[in-house]
C-alpha positions in Angstrom: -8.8 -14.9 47.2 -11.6 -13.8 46.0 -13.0 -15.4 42.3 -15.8 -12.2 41.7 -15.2 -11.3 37.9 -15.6 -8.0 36.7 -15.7 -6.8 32.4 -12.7 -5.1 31.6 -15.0 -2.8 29.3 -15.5 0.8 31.0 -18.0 1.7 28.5 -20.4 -0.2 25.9 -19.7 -0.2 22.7 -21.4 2.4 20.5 -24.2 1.0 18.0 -23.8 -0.3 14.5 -25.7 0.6 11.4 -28.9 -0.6 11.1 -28.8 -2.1 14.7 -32.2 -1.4 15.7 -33.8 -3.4 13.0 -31.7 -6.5 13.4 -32.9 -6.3 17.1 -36.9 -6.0 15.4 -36.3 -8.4 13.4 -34.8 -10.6 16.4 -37.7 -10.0 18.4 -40.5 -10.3 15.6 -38.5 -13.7 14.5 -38.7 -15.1 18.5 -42.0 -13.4 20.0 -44.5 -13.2 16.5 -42.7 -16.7 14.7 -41.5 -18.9 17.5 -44.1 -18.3 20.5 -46.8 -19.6 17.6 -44.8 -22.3 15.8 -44.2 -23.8 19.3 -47.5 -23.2 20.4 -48.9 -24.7 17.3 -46.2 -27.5 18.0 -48.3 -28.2 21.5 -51.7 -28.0 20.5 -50.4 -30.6 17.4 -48.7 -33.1 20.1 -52.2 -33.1 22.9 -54.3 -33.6 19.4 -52.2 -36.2 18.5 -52.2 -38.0 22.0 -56.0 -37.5 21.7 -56.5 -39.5 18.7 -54.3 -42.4 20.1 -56.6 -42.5 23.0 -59.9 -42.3 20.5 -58.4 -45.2 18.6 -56.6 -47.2 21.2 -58.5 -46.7 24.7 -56.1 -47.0 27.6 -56.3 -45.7 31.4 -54.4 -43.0 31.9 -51.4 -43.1 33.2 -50.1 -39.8 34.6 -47.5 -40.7 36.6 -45.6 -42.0 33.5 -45.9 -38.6 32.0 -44.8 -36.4 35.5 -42.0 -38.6 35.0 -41.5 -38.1 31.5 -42.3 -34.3 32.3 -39.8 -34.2 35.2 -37.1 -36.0 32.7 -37.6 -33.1 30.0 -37.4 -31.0 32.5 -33.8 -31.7 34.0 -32.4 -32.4 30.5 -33.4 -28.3 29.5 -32.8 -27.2 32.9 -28.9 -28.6 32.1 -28.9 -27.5 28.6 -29.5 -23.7 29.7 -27.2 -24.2 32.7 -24.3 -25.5 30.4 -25.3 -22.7 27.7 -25.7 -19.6 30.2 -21.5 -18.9 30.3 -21.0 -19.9 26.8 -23.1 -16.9 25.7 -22.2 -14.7 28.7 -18.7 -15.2 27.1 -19.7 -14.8 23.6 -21.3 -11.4 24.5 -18.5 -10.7 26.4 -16.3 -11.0 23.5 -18.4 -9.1 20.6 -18.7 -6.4 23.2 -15.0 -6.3 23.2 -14.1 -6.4 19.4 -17.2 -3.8 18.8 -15.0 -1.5 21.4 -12.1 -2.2 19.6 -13.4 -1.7 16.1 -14.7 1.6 16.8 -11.3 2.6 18.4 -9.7 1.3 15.4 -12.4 3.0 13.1 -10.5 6.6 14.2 -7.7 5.7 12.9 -8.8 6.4 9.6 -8.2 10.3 10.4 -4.6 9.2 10.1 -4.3 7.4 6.8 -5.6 4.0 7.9 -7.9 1.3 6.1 -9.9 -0.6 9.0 -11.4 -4.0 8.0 -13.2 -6.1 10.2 -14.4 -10.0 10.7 -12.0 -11.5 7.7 -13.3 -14.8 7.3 -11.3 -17.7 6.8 -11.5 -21.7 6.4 -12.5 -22.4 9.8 -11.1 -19.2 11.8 -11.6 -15.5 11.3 -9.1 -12.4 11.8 -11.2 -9.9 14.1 -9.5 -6.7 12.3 -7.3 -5.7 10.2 -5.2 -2.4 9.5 -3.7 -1.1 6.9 -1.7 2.5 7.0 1.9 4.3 6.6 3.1 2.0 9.4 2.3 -1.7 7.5 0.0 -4.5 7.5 -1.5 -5.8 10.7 -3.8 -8.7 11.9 -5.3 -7.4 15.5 -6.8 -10.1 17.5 -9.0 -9.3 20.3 -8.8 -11.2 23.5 -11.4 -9.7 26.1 -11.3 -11.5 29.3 -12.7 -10.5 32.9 -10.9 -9.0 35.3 -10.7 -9.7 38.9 -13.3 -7.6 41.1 -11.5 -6.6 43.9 -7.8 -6.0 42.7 -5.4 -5.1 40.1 -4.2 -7.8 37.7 -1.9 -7.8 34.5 -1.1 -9.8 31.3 2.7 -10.2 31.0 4.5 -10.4 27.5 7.7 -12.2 27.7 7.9 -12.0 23.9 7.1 -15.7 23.5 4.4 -16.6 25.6 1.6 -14.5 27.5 0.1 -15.4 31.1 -2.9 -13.3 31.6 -3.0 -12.9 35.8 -0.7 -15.5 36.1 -2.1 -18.1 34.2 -1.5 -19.9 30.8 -4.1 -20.0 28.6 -4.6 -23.3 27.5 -5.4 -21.9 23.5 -2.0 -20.1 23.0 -3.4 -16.6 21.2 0.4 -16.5 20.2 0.3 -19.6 17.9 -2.7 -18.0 16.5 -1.9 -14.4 15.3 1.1 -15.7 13.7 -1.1 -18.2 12.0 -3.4 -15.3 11.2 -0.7 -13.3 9.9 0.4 -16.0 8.0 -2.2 -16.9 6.0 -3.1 -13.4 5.4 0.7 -12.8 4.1 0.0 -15.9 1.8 -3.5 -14.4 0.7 -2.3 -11.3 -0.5 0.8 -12.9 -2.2 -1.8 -14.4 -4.0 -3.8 -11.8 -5.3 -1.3 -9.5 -6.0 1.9 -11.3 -7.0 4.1 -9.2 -4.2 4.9 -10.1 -0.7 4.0 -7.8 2.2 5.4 -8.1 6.1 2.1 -8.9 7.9 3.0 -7.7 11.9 0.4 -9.6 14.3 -1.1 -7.8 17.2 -2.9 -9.2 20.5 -5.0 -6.7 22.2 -6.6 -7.1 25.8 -9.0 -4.5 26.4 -9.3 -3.0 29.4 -6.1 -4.2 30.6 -2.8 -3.3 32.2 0.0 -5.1 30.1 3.5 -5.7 31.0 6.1 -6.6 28.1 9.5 -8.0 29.4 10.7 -9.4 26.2 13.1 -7.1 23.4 12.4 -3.7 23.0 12.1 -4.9 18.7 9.4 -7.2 18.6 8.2 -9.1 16.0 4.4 -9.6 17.8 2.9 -6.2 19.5 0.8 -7.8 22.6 -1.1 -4.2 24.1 -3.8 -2.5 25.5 -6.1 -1.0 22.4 -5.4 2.3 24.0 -1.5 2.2 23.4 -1.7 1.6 19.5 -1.6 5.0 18.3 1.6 5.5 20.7 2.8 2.0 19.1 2.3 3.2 15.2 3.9 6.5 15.7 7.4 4.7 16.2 6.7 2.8 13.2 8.9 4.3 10.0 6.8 4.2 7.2 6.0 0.9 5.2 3.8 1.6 2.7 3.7 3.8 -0.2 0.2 5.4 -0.8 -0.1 3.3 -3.6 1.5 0.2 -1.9 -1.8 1.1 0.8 -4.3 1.1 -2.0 -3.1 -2.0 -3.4 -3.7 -3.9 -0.4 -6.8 -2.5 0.4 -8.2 -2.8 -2.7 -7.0 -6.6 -2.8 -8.5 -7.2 0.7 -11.8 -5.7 -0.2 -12.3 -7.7 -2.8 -11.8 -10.9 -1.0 -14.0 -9.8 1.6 -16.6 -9.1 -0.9 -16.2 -12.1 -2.6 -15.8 -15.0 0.0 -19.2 -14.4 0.8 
């Protein structure tokens, strides 16, 4: 079987605001401020080493610095190796909240407030809605998909196996924990409990549900939402939908 990977985004995600100056100022910081500090960094150590030799006269010894060298060497060689996937996953997965942020972002055409990156202690919610329908915490779980055949996450209402496997991090555990605490939050802040409905999304993918038809967790494509809200009777009052906006803004403006 073959193990070639493929993105399960069609398309890349639009830009952000003010995009093209963070990448500027990404490529001022590395090109114009690190190329010279670690220049400047070089010329200081061969000065150094030039001065120990003025004030302590030895015979040089270059094969104790090829060896040195060739030990540097290997240890960044293996850094970049072991580094390499972690950021080809990490890019992987802004891609994929970007694409599902800016689906979510039309949405708003329909009554909905769209808030993204909530930041927690030690965890963050990628997005979260707020319309007629409720209060939900949307996770996104991008993973690639094989690149020569069809595969499919299935939903059995407790667990999810994407192609056939078990994650080892159970996304399940943690959108209920995401709802959760976001449940708790707004208690807080506004003295009322809302029902906080947790959503998994996969972009990109096909997914199967075999659980109940009434589901207490929605575990979809990005796509289907829209389909998934409209069955939704109404949960919130327009001035239920303001509240918790208006309460959730306000963290996120001052958690900062």
């Amino acid at each position: 079987m073959s193990k070639a990977k493929r993105s399960p985004l069609k398309a890349k995600p639009l830009r952000n605001p003010g995009q093209s100056l963070d990448e500027q100022i990404h490529d001022l910081i590395e090109d114009r401020i690190g190329g010279p500090i670690l220049f400047a960094m070089f010329t200081v150590i061969l000065a150094g080493l030039e001065w120990w030799r003025y004030y302590y006269p030895q015979t040089p010894a270059p094969r104790l610095y090829s060896l040195v060298a060739v030990v540097v060497i290997v240890y960044a060689a293996f850094r970049v190796y072991r580094t390499v996937p972690r950021l080809r996953a990490l890019k992987l997965g802004r891609d994929g909240e970007k694409v599902v942020g800016q689906f979510l972002e039309s949405l708003r055409e329909r009554g909905y407030r769209v808030f993204h990156d909530i930041v927690g202690e030690r965890f963050n919610i990628d997005h979260v809605l707020i319309g007629p329908a409720g209060v939900f915490t949307i996770e996104t779980k991008t993973y690639r998909k094989p690149a020569s055949r069809d595969a499919t996450i299935v939903f059995d209402g407790e667990a999810i196996s994407v192609d056939g496997y078990t994650r080892e991090r159970d996304p399940v555990i943690q959108a209920k924990a995401q709802a959760s605490w976001l449940r708790e939050l707004l208690a807080e802040s506004t003295g009322r409990k809302f029902a906080i409905r947790p959503v998994i999304v996969y972009p990109g993918w096909f997914i199967k549900n075999t659980g109940p038809r009434q589901r207490a967790m929605w575990v979809l494509e990005s796509k289907s939402l829209p389909a998934f809200l409209n069955h939704e009777p109404q949960q919130l009052s327009p001035e239920d939908l303001s509240l918790v906006s208006f309460h959730l803004s306000r963290f996120v403006r001052t958690s900062y």
